[in-house]
N, C-alpha and C positions, 0 to 999 in steps of 0.2 A: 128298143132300137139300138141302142150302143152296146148289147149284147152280141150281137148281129154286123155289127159296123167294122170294115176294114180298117187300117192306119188314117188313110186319106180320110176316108168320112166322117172319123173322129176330128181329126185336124180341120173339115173344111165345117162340121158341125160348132166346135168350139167359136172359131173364127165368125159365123153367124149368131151366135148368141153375143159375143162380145159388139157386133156390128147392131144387132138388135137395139141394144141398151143405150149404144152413143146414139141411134135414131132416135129411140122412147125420146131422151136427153134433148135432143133437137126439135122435139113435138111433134115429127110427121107423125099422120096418121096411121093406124093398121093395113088400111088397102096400100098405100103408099111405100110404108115398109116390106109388107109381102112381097111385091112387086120388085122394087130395090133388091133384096133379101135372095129372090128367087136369079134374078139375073149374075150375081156375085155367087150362089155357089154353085151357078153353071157352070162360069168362067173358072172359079178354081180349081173344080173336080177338073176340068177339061187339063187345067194345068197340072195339077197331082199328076193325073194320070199319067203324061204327057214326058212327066218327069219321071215316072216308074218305071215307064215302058223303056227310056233310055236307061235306065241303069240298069235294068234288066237285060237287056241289049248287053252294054260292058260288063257283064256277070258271066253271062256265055258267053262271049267271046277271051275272056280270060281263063274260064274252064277248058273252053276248047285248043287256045295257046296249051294250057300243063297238061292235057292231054297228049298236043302232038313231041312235046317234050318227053313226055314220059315214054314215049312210045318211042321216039328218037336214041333215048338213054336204055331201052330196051333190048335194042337191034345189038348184035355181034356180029359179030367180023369173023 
């Protein structure tokens, strides 16, 4: 699986193993952690994403700013 895995689902994987262990610690049960477990890396994938899709957003639109500069600094007179 972590062959396979983008940044995020590395990062939202990690973040549920480590959440895993403080439940073990806490005694909930397995169906209860599942559960728990499953709802939290809904919500952070939702949030990675969420946050990728923004900077990728200001990635092109910075490319497209030194684009129209270039193209600005191109032109002669």
């Amino acid at each position: 699986m972590r062959d396979y895995a983008n940044v995020s689902q590395l990062v939202c994987l990690a973040n549920m193993e480590n959440l895993n262990a403080v439940f073990i610690g806490e005694g909930l049960e397995q169906q209860e952690r599942l559960t728990r477990l499953n709802q939290l890396a809904i919500s952070q994938m939702k949030i990675l994403l969420n946050d990728n899709l923004r900077k990728l957003w200001k990635i092109q639109s910075f490319l497209a700013r030194q684009e129209c500069l270039a193209k600005s600094k191109s032109v002669t007179y």
